[in-house]
C-alpha distance (Angstrom), angle and dihedral (degrees) to the residues before:
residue distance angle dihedral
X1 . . .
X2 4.02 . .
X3 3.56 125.0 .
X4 3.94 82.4 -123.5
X5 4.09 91.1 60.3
X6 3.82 93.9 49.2
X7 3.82 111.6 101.8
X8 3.76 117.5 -116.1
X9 3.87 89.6 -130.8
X10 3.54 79.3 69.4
X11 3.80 101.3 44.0
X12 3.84 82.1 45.8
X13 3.81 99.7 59.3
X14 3.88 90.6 43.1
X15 3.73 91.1 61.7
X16 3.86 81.0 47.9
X17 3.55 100.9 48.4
X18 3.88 91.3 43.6
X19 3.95 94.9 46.5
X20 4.02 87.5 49.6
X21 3.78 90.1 52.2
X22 3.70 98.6 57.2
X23 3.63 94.0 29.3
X24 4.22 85.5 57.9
X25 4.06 82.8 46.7
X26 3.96 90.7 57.6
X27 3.78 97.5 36.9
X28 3.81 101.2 50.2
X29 4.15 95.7 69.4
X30 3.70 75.3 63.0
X31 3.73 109.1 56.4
X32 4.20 81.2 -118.4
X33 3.90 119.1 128.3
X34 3.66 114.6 -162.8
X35 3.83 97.7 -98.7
X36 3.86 93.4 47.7
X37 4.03 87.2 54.0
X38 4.20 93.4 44.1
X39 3.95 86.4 51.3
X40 3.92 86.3 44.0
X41 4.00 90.1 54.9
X42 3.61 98.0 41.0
X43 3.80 87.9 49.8
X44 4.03 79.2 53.1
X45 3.31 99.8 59.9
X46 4.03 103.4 26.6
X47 4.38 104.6 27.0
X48 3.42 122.1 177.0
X49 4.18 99.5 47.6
X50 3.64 133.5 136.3
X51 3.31 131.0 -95.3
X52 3.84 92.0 -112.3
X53 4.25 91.1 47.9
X54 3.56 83.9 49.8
X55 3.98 101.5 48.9
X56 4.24 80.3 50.8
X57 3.56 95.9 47.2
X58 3.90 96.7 46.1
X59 3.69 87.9 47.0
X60 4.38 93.9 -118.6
X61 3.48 134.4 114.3
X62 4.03 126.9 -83.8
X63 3.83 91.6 -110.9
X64 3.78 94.1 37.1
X65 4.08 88.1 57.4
X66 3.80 98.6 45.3
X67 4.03 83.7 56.3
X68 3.94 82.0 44.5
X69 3.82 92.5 56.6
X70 3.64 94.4 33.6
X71 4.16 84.1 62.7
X72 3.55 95.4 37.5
X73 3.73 93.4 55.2
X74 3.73 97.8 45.4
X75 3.65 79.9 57.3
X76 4.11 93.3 57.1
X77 4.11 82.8 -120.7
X78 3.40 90.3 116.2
X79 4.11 149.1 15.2
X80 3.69 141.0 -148.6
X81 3.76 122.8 -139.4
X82 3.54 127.4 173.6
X83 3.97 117.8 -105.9
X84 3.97 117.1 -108.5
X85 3.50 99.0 -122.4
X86 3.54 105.8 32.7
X87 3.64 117.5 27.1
X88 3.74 103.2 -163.7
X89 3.56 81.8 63.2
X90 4.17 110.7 92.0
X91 4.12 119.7 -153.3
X92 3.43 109.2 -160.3
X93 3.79 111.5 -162.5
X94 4.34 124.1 172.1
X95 4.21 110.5 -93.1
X96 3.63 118.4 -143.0
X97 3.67 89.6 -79.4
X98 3.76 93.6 62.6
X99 3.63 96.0 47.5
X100 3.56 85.7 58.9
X101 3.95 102.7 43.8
X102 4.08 80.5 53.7
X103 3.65 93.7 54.6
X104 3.60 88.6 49.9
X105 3.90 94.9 63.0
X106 3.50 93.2 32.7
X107 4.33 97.1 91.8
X108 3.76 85.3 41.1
X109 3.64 98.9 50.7
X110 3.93 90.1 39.0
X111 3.83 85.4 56.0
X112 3.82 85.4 52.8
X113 3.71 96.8 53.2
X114 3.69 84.1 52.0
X115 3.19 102.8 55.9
X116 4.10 97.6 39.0
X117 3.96 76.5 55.5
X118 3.36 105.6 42.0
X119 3.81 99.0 107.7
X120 4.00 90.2 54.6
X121 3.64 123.3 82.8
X122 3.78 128.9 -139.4
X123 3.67 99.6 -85.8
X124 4.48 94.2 41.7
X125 3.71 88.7 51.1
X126 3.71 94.7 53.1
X127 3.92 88.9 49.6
X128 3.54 94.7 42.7
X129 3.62 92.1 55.7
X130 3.78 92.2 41.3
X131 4.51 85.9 46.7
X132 4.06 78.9 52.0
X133 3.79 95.4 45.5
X134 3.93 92.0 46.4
X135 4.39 102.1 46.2
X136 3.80 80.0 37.9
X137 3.95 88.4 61.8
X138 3.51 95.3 41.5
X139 3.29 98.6 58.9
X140 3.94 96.3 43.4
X141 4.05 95.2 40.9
X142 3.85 110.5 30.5
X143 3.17 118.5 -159.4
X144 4.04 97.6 23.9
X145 3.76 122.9 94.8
């Protein structure tokens, strides 16, 4: 079999699979699993969501982020406040603690980056990431490009 007559699904969840391995390799010193430091860096970029925004974003289940947060914030990595508008309605955002923790793993998962990309100039990474940004939207927004 050719690399050309391998399907990109599976070239796709190679990447994955290899990313998640060393990515588990630099969390563990840190008490992190890989799922704890996704919903870290998605509460990063985007703080102050719901549980249930946060299980989508972080790519787990509803029950399996509650237990998530529930870990997270025994660990002072993250806090629970109740939503404006609608009380019974939690926004869970990093504390000063998490913010830190993040910074941490940030050189060592920059170094990862650069080594998974190390074969790709300048101008290939940026259009890899963009080819990743655009079959990544078409298969969680149908219909929109």
């Amino acid at each position: 079999m050719t690399d050309d007559s391998v399907r990109t699904a599976y070239l796709v969840k190679r990447l994955e699979q290899a990313v998640r391995g060393h990515l588990e390799s630099v969390l563990r010193p840190h008490g992190l699993t890989t799922a704890q430091y996704t919903a870290l860096t998605t509460l990063r970029t985007q703080p102050g969501q719901s549980s249930a925004q946060l299980a989508r974003r972080s790519f787990v289940s509803a029950q399996t982020m509650q237990e998530l947060v529930t870990s997270l914030q025994r660990r002072g990595l993250v806090e629970k406040a109740p939503a404006p508008r609608n009380r019974r309605v939690l926004h869970i955002s990093l504390t000063a603690r998490g913010e830190a923790a993040l910074r941490e793993l940030d050189d060592e998962v920059d170094a990862l980056e650069r080594e998974m990309l190390a074969d790709l100039d300048a101008e290939q990474t940026a259009a890899f990431r963009e080819a990743l940004r655009a079959c990544s939207r078409r298969l969680t927004h149908p219909g929109t490009r």
